[in-house]
Backbone bond lengths (Angstrom), bond angles and torsions (degrees), N, CA, C in turn:
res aa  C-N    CA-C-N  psi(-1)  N-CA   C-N-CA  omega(-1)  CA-C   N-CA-C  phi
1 X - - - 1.471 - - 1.527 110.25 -
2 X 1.580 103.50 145.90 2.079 91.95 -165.50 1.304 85.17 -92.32
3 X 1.637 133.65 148.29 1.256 144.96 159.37 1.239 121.17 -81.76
4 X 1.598 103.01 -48.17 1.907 101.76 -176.21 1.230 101.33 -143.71
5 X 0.995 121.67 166.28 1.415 136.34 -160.52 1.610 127.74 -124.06
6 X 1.006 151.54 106.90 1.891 136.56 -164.44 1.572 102.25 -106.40
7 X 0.973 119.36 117.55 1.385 115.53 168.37 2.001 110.84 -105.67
8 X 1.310 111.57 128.59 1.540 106.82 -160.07 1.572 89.48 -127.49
9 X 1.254 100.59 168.13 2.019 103.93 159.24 1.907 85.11 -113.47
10 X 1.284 103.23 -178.69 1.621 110.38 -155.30 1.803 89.57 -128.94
11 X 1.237 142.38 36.53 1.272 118.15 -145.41 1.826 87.84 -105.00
12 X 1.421 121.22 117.53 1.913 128.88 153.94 1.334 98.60 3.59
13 X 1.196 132.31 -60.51 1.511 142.44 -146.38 1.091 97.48 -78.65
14 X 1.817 126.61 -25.43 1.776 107.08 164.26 1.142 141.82 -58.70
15 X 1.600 109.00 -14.75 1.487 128.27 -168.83 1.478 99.64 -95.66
16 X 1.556 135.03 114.10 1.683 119.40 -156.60 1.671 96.84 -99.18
17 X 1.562 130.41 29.12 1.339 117.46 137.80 1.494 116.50 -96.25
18 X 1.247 113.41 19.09 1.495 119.96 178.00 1.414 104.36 -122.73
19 X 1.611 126.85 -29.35 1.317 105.35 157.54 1.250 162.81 -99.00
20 X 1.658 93.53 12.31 1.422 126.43 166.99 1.363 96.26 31.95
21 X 1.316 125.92 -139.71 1.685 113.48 -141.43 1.468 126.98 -68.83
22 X 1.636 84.84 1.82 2.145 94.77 174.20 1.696 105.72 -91.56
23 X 1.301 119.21 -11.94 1.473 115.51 -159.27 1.835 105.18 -63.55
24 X 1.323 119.57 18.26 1.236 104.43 -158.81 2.017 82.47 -117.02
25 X 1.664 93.48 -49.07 1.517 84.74 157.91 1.796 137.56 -60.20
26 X 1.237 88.59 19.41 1.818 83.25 -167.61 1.539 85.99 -131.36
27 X 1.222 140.70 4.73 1.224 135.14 -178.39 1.866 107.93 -60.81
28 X 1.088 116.24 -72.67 1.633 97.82 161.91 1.134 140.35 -62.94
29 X 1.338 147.83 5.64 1.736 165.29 127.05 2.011 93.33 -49.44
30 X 1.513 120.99 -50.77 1.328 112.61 -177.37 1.454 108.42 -77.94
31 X 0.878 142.21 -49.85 1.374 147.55 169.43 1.408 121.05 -28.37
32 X 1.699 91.70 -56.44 1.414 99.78 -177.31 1.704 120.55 -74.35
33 X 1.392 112.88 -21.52 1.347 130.49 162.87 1.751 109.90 -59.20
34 X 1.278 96.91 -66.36 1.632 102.05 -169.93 1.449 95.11 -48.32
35 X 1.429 130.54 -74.78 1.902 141.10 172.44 1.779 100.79 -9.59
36 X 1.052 118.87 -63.20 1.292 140.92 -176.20 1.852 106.24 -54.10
37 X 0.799 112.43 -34.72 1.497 118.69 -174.57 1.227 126.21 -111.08
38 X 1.227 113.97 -15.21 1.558 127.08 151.49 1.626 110.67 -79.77
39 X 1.625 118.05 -33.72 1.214 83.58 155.14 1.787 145.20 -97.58
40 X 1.626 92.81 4.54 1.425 98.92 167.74 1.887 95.67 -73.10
41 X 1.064 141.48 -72.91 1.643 113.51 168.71 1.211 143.23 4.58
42 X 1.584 87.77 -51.23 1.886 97.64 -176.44 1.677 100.89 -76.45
43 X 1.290 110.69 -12.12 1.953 102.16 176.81 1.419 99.40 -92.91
44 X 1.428 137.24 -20.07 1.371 126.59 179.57 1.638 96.08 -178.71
45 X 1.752 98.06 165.12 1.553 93.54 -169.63 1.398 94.20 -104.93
46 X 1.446 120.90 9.51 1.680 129.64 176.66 1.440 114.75 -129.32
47 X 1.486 99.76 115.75 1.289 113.18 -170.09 1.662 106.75 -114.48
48 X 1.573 100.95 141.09 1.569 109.14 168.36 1.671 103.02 -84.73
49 X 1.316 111.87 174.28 1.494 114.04 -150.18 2.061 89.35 -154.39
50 X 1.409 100.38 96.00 1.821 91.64 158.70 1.239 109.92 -102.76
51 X 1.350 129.12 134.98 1.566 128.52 124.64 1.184 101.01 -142.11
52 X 1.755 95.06 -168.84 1.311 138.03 173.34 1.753 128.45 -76.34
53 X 1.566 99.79 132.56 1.268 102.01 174.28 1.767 94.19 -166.28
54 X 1.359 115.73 154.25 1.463 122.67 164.68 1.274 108.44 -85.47
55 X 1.961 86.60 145.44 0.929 110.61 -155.30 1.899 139.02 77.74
56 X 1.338 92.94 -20.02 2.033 111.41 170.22 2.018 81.19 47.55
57 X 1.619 98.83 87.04 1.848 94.90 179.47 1.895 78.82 -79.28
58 X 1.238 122.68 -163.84 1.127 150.42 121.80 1.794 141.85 -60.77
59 X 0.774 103.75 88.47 1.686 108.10 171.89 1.246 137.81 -67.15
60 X 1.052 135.24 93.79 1.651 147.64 -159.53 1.393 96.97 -42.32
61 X 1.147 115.59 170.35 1.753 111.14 179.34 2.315 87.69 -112.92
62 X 0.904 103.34 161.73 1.653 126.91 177.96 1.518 95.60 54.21
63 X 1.412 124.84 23.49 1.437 126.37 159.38 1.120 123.71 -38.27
64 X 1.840 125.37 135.31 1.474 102.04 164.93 2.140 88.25 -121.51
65 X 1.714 87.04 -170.68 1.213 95.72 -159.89 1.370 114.27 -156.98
66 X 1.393 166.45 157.17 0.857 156.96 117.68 1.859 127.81 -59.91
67 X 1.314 107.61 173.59 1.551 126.77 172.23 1.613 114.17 -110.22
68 X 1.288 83.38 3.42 2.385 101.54 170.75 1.459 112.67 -21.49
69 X 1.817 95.67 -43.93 1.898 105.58 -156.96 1.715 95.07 -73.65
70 X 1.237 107.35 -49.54 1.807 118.12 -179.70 1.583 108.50 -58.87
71 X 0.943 122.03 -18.66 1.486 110.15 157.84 1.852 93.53 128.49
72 X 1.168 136.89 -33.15 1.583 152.05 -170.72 1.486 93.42 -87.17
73 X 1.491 129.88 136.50 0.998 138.05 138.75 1.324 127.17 -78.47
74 X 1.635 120.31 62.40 1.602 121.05 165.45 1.576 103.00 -123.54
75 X 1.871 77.87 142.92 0.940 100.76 -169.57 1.978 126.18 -91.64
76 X 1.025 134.51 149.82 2.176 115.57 -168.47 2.065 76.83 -145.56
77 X 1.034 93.32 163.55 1.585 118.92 -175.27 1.860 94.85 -145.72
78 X 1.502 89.24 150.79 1.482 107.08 -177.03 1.705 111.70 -82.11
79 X 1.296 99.96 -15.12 1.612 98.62 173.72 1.708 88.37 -151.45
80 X 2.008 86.05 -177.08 1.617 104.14 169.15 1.828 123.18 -70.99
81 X 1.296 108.82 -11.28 1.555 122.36 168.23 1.293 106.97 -62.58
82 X 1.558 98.30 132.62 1.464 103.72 171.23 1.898 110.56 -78.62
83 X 1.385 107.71 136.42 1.275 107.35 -159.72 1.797 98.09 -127.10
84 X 1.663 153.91 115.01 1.033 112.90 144.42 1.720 143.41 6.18
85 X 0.952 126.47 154.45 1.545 140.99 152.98 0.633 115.67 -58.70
86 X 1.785 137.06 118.95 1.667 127.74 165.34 1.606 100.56 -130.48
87 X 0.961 140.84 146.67 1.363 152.58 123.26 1.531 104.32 -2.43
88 X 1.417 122.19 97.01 1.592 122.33 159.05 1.423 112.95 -124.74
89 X 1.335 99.81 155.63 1.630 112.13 -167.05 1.846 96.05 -104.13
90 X 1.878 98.83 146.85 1.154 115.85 -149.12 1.417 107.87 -47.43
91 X 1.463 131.14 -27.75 1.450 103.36 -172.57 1.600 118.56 -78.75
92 X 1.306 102.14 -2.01 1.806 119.59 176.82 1.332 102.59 -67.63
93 X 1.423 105.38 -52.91 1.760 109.51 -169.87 1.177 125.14 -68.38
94 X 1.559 110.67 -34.74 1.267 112.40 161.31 1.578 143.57 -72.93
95 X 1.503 93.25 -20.77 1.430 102.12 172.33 1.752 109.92 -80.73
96 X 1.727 101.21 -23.26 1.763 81.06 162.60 1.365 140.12 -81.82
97 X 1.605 99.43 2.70 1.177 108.95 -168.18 1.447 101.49 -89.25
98 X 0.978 134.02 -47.90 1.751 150.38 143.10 1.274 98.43 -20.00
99 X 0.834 139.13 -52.31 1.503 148.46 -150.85 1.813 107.64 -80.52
100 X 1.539 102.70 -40.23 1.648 119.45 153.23 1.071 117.54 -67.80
101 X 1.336 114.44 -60.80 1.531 106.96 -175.91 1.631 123.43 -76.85
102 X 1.379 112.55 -3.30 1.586 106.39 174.75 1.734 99.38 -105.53
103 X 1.164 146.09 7.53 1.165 146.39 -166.34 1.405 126.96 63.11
104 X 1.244 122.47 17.14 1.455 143.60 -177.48 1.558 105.95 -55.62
105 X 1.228 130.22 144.69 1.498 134.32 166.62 1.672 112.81 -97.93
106 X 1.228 134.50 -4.73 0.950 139.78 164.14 1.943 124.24 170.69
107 X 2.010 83.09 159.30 2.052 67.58 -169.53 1.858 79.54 -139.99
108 X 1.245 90.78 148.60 1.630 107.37 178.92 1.504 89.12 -110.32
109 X 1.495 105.88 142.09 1.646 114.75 -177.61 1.589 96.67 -107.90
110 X 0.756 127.48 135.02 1.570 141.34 141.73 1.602 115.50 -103.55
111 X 1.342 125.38 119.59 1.306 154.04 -167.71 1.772 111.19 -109.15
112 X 1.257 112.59 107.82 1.890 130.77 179.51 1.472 82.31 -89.75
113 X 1.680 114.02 160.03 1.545 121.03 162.75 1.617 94.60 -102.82
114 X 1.210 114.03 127.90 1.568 124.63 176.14 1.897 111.47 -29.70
115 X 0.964 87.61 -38.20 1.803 82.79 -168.43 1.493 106.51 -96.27
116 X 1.268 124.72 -2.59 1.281 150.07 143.62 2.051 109.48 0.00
117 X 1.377 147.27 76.12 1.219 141.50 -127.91 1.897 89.48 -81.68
118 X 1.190 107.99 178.15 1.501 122.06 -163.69 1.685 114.36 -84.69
119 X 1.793 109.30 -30.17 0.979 88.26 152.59 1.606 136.54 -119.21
120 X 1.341 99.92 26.31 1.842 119.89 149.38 1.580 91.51 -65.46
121 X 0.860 141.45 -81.67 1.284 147.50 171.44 1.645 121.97 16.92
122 X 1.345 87.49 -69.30 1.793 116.34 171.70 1.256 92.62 -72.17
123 X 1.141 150.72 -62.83 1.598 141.09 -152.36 1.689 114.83 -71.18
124 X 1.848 99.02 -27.74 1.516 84.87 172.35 1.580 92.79 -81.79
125 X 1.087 145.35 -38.90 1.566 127.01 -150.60 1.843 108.21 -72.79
126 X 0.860 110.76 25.88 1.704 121.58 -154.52 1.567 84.47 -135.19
127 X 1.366 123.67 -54.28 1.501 124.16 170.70 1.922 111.80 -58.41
128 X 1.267 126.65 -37.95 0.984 128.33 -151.47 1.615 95.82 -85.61
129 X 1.734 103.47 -28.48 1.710 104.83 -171.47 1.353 121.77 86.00
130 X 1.510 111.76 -159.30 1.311 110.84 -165.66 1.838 99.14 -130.08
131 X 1.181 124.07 109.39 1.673 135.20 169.12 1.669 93.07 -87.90
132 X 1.707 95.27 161.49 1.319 98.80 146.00 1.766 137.18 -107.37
133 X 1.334 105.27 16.62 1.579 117.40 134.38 1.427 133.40 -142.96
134 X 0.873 113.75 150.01 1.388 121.33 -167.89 1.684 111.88 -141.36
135 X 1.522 111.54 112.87 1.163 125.29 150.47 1.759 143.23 -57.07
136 X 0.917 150.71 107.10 1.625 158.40 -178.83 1.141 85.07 -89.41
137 X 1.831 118.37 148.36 1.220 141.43 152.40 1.461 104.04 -136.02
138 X 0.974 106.72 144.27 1.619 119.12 176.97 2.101 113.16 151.79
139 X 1.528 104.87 157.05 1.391 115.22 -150.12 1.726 72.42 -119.77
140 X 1.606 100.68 152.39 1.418 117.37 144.90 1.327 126.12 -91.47
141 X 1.343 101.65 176.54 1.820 97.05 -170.22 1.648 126.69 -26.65
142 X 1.168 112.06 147.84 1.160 95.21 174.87 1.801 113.90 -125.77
143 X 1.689 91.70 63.69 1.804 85.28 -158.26 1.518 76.87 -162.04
144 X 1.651 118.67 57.88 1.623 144.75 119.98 1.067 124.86 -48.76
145 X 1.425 141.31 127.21 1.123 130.68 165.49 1.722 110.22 73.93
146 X 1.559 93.25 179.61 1.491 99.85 -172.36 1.779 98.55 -116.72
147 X 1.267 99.51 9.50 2.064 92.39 171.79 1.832 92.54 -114.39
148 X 1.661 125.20 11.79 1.129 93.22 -163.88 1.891 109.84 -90.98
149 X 1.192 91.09 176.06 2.107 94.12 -171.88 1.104 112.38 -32.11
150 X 2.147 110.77 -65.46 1.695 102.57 -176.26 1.769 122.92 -79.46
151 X 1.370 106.26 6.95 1.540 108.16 -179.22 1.521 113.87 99.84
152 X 0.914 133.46 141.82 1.836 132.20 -167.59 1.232 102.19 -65.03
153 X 2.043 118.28 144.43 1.033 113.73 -172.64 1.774 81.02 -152.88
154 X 1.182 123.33 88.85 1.665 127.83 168.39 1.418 117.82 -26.73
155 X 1.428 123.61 -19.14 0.980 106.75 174.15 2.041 123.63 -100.73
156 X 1.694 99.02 19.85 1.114 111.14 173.91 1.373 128.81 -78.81
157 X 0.834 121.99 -10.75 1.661 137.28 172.85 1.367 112.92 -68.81
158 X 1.901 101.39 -60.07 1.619 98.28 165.44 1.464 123.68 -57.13
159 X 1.370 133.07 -56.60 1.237 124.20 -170.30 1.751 107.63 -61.50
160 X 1.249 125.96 -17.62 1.328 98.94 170.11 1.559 117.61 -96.08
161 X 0.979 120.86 -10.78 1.520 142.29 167.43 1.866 107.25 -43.49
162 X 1.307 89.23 -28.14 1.501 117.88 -156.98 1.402 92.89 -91.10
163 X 1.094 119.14 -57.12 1.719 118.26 177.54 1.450 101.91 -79.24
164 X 1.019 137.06 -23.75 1.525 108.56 -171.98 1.526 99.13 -93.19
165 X 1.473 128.99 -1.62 1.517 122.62 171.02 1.629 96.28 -88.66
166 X 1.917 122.72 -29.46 1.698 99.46 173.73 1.146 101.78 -58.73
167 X 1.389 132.88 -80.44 1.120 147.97 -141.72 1.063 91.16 -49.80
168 X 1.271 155.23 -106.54 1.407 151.15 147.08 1.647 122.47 47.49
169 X 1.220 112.26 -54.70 1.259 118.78 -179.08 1.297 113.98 -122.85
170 X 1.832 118.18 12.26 1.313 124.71 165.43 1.745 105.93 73.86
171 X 1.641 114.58 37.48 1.435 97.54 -163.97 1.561 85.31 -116.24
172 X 1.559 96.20 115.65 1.249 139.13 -179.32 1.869 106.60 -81.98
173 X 1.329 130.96 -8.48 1.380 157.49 158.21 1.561 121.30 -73.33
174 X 1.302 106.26 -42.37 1.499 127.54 -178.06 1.560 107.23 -82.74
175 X 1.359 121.30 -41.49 1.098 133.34 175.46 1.482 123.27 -50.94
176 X 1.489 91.75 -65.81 1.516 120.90 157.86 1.675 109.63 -29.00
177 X 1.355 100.24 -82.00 1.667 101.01 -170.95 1.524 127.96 -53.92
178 X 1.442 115.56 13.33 1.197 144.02 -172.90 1.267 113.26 -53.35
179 X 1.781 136.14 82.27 1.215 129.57 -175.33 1.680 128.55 -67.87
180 X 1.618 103.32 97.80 1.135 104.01 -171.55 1.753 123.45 -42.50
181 X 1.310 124.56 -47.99 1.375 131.86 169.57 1.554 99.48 -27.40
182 X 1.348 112.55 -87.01 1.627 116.75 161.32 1.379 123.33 -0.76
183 X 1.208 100.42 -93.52 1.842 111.80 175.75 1.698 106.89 -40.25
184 X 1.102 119.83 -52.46 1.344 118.94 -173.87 1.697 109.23 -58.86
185 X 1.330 117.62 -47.50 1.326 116.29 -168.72 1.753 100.91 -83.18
186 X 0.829 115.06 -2.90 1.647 112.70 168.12 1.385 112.89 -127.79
187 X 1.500 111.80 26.95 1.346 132.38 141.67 1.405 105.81 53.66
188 X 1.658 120.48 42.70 1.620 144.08 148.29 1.613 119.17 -53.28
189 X 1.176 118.95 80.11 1.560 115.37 -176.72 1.542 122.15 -72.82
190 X 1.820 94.16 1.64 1.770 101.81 -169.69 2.051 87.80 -83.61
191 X 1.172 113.57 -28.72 1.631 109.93 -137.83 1.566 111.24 -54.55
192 X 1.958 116.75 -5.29 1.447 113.95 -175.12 1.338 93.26 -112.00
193 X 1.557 138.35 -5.70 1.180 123.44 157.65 1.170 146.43 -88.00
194 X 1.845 83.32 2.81 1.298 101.45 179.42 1.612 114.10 -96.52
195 X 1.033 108.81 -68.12 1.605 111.09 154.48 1.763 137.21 -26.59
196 X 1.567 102.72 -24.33 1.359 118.33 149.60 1.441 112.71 -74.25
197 X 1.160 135.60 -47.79 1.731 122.51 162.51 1.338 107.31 -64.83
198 X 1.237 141.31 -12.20 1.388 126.49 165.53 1.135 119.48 -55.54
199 X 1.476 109.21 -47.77 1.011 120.56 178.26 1.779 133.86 -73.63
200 X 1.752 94.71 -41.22 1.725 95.29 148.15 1.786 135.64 -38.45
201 X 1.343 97.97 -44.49 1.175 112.73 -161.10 1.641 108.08 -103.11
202 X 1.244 113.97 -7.72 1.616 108.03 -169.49 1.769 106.96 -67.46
203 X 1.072 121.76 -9.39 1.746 123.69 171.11 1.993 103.49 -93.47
204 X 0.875 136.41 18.94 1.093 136.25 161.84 1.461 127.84 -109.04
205 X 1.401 126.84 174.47 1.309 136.17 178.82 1.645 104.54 -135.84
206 X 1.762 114.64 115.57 1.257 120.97 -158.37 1.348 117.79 -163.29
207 X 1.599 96.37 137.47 1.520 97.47 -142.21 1.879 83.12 -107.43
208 X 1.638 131.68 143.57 1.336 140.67 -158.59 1.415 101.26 -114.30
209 X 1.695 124.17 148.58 1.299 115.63 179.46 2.125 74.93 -140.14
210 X 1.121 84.94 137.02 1.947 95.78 178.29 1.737 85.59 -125.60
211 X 1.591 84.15 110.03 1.832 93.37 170.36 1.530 102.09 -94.05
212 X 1.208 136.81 -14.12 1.501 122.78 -172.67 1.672 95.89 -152.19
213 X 1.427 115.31 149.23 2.036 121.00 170.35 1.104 79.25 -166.19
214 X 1.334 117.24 126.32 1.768 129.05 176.35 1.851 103.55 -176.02
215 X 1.074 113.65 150.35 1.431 110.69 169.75 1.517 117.54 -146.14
216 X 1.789 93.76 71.53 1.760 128.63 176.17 1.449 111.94 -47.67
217 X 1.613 124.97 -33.21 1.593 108.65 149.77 1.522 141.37 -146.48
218 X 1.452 95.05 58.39 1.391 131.75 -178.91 1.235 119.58 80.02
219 X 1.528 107.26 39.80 1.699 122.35 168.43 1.514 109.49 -147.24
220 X 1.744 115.20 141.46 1.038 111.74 -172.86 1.325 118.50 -81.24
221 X 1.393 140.07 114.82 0.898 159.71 176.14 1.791 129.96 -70.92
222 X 1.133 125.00 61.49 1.914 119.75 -166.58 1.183 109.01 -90.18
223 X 1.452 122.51 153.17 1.640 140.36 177.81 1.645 95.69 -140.81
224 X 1.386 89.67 121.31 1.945 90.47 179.16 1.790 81.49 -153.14
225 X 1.806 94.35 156.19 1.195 103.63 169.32 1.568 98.52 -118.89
226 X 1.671 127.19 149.28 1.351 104.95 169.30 1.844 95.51 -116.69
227 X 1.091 120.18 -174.52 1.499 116.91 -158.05 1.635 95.96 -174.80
228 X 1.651 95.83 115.15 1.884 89.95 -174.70 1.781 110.03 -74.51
229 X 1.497 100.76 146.65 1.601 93.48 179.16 1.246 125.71 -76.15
């Protein structure tokens, strides 16, 4: 049965040898991540791991990996086993890096392909089962502002407005109804990892704590813990 829940955004710039002269701006976005993952710890020292990546490769379990591609050569492993080097895609790397910094003994990744439909969605989270913690990775729009990555899109404010009131009130319904077309054109990479915890979680009763919703450089960024009642 899952107990608590971490919902993170995944962005390089959390790790502060990767964000060099922004890491000072990311000090509360990191904080609030690390907070978040120490207390998914305190529900188990083995955590399952959803996100996004094309293609949904497969991720070895006690994998390690580097941050080589981001420009830093550090290295995070999926557990305390010493594992070879393999090639992992960013939501792998980051969840091992979490995985150090929250004191975790290991995280199994399960990987959705972003365009992945809503109720494929539900069918993998039914495959993945029930842990008693479970990590979310995924970013909100990233089309804030007029300096942000995909270019300003006015209607980005609302759709994350939108997740930080699910997450918020644990509405596992809201999540769900998540119009992929939408998310895609305002370039939301959370919207199939999120909808896979919809689907984890839609048999529970769960109360949401959102320690961070901000979008510091023109992507929406959420930190929520959910916690069954």
């Amino acid at each position: 049965m899952i107990h608590r829940v971490a919902m993170l955004p995944q962005p390089p710039l959390l790790i502060p040898e990767l964000a060099a002269g922004a890491a000072d701006e990311c000090a509360e976005l990191r904080e609030a991540c690390l907070a978040a993952a120490r207390r998914l710890t305190s529900a188990s020292p083995d955590w399952v791991v959803i996100g996004a990546a094309a293609g949904a490769p497969e991720v070895p379990e006690h994998a390690s990996g580097s941050f080589r591609g981001f420009g830093v050569d550090l290295g995070v492993s999926l557990s305390r086993v010493t594992a070879p080097e393999t090639e992992l895609p960013l939501p792998a790397l980051v969840a091992g890096w979490l995985r150090e910094q929250g004191g975790a003994s290991s995280v199994r990744v399960h990987l959705v392909d972003p365009a992945t439909p809503a109720d494929q969605c539900e069918q993998f989270a039914r495959a993945v089962g029930d842990h008693p913690a479970v990590l979310v990775l995924g970013d909100g729009s990233s089309r804030h502002g007029p300096r942000s990555p995909g270019g300003e899109d006015a209607r980005a404010e609302g759709f994350d407005a939108g997740i930080r009131d699910a997450l918020a009130k644990a509405d596992t319904g809201a999540l769900a109804a998540l119009d992929p077309a939408l998310a895609a054109e305002l370039g939301a990479g959370g919207r199939a990892p999120w909808q896979v915890l919809a689907g984890l979680a839609a048999d529970g009763d769960w109360t949401g704590d959102v320690l961070y919703s901000a979008a510091p450089f023109g992507v929406g960024y959420h930190v929520a813990v959910w916690e069954r009642a």
